[in-house]
N, C-alpha and C positions, 0 to 999 in steps of 0.2 A: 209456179205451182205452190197452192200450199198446202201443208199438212198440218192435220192435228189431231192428236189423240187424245181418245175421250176413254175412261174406264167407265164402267154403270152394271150396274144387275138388270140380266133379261127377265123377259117376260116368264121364266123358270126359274128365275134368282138367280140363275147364277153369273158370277161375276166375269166380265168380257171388257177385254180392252182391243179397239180399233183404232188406227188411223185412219181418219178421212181425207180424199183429197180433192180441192178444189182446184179448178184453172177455169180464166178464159184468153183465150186467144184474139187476137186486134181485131179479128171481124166478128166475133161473138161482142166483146164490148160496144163493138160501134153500134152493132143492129140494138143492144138491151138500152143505150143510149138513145139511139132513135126510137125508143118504145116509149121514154117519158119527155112530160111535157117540157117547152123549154126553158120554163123558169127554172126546173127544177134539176134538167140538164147539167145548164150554167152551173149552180151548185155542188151538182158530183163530180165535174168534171174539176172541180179544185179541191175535194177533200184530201186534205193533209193535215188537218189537226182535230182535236175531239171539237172545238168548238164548230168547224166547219162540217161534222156529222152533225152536232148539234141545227143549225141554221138548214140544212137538209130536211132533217126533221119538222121545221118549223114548217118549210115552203110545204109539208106534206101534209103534215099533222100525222097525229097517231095510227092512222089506220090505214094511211098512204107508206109508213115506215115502216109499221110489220109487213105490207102485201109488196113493198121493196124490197128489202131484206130476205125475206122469204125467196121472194120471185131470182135474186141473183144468188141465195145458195143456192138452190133445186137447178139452176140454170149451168152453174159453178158445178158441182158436184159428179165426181165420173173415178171409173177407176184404171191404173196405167195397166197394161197391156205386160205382158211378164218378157217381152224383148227390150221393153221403155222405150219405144218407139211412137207408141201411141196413147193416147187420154181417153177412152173409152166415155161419150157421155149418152143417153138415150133419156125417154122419157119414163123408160120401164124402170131402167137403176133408178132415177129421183123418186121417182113412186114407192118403190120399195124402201128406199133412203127414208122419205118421209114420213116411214110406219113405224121406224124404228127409235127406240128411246136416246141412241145418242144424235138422230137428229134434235128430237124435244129437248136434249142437254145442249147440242151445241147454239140451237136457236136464242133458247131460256140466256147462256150467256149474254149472246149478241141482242138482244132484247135489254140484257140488266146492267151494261158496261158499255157505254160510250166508248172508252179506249179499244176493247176489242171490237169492236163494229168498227172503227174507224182501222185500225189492222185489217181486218180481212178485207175493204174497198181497199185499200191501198196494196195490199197484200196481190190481190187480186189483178191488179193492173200494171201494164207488162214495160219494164224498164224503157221497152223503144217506143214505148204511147204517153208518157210521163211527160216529154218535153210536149206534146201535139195536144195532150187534153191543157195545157198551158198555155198553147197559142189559139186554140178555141176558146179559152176565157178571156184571153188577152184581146181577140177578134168580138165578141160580144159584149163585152166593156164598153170597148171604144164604140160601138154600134149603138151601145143603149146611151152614150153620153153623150153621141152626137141628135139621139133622138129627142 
C-alpha cells in the first residue's frame, strides 16, 4: 500500500492536508494488465527505473500516458476500513477522488516527474508479483527472439 500526503487549499481556501491511499492487489494488476496492449504490457511489466517509465511512455505516447496513469490511480485509490482489515475501493470514492484538488496535485506531480510516476508503478506492485512480472518479461523476450 501506498500513502501520500498532499496539503492544498480547498475549494473555500482553506488549507487541508490528506493522505491518499493507493493498493492493488495480484488480481487487480493482472486484470489492469490484461486491459493494455501487449507491447505495452511487456514494458510495465519491467519498470524499475525512470528510463523504463520513460520507454512506457514512448510505446504509448502522450495521451496513452495521461489515460494510463490516470486509469491505474482511480483504479489504485480506496480507503482502509478503521479495523485495517480491509482496502475500501468503488467507483463512487474514485469519482469523488477525481473532483478533488489533491487528486489534480497528485496527478500534476506524476504527469511532471518521471521519478515519481515511476514510484508509484513500482510502489504499487506487490512484493510476491515482482519476481512473476520478471518471468513474464523474461517469457516474452525469449518469444520475441525466437520470432
Amino acid at each position: 500500500m501506498l500513502a501520500k500526503t498532499i496539503t492544498y487549499n480547498d475549494y473555500d481556501n482553506n488549507e487541508r492536508t490528506e493522505t491518499l491511499y493507493f493498493n492493488m492487489n495480484k488480481m487487480e494488476l493482472t486484470e489492469f494488465a490484461a486491459d493494455l496492449p501487449d507491447d505495452v504490457f511487456k514494458n510495465v511489466s519491467s519498470v524499475k527505473t525512470i528510463q523504463d517509465v520513460a520507454n512506457v511512455a514512448n510505446k504509448m505516447g502522450s495521451k496513452g500516458i495521461i489515460k494510463f496513469i490516470k486509469e491505474l490511480v482511480l483504479r489504485s485509490y480506496g480507503v482502509k476500513s478503521e479495523d485495517g482489515r480491509r482496502f475500501i475501493k468503488s467507483k463512487e470514492l474514485s469519482e469523488e477522488f477525481s473532483q478533488t484538488i489533491a487528486y489534480d496535485m497528485f496527478m500534476s506531480e506524476l504527469m511532471s516527474d518521471d521519478k515519481a510516476a515511476s514510484n508509484f508503478v513500482n510502489g504499487l506492485i506487490p512484493a510476491s508479483m515482482a519476481g512473476e512480472f520478471d518471468e513474464v518479461k523474461a517469457q516474452l523476450e525469449s518469444s520475441n527472439q525466437e520470432s
